[in-house]
C-alpha positions as CSV (number, residue, x, y, z in Angstrom):
1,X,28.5,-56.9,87.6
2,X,31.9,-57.5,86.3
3,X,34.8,-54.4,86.4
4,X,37.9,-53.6,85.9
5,X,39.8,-50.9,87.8
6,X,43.8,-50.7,87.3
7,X,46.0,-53.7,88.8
8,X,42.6,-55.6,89.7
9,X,39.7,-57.7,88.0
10,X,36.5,-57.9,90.1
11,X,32.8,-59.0,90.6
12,X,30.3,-57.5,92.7
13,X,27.8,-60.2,93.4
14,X,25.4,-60.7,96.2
15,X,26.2,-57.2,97.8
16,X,30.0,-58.4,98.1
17,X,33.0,-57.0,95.6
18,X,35.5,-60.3,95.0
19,X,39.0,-59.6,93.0
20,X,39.3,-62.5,90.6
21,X,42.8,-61.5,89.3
22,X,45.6,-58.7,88.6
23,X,45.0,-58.5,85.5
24,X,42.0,-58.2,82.9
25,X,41.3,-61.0,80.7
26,X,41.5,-60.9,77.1
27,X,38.7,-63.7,77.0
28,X,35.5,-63.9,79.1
29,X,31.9,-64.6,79.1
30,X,29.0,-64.1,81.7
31,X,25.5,-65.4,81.9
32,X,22.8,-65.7,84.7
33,X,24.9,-66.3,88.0
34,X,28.2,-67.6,86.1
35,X,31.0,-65.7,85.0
36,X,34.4,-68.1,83.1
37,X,37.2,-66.1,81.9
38,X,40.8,-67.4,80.9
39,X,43.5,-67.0,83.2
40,X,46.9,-65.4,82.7
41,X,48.5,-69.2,82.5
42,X,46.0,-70.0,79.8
43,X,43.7,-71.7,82.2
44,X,39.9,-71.2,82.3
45,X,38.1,-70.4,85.3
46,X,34.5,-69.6,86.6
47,X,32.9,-67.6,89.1
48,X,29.7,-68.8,90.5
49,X,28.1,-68.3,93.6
50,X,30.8,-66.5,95.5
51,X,33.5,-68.9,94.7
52,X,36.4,-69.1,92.3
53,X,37.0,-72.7,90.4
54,X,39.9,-73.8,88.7
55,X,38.4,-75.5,85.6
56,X,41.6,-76.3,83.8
57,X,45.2,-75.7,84.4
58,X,47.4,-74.6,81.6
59,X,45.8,-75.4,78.7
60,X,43.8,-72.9,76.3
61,X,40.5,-74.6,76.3
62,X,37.4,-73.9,74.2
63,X,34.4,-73.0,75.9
64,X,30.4,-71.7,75.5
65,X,28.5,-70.5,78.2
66,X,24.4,-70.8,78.2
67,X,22.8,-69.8,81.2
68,X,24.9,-71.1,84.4
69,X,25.9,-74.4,82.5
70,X,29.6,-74.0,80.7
71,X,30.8,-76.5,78.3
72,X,34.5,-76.7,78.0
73,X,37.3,-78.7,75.9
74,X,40.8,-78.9,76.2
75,X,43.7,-80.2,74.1
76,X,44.3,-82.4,77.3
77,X,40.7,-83.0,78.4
78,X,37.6,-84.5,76.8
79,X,34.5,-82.3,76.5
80,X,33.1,-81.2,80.5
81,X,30.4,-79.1,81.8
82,X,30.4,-77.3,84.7
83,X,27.1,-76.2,86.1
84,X,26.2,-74.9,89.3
85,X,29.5,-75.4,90.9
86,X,30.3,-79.1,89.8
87,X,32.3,-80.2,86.9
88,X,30.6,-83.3,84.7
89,X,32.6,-85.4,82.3
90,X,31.0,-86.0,79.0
């Protein structure tokens, strides 16, 4: 379950409530056990399994979520999936 309550943006998963940011994202998507939203720098990150990954940095990427696998382009980065925790280049 994803939530937003003022000054924080959170998950309760596996009994546990995580804060994933300050803020609440204006683009998100969740699926099975993975959750990718875009960060306040532009960046996209994912939530999966009780940890937070940094899937890009800056850059606004384009992105599709089926199930826990995430596929995900940049303007700086070829096409990637990330999928139970790892990243794959395409």
């Amino acid at each position: 379950m994803i939530y937003y309550t003022p000054g924080y943006f959170r998950v309760f998963n596996k009994g546990k409530i995580t804060i994933l940011g300050n803020y609440m994202p204006s683009d998100f998507a969740l699926d099975n056990n993975t959750l990718v939203w875009e960060n306040q720098q532009g960046g996209l990150q994912a939530f999966y399994d009780g940890n937070i990954y940094d899937l890009t940095a800056f850059d606004r990427a384009a992105f599709k979520l089926e199930g826990n696998s995430l596929w995900f382009k940049s303007q700086t980065s070829p096409n990637k999936v990330f999928l139970r925790g790892k990243i794959y280049d395409n």
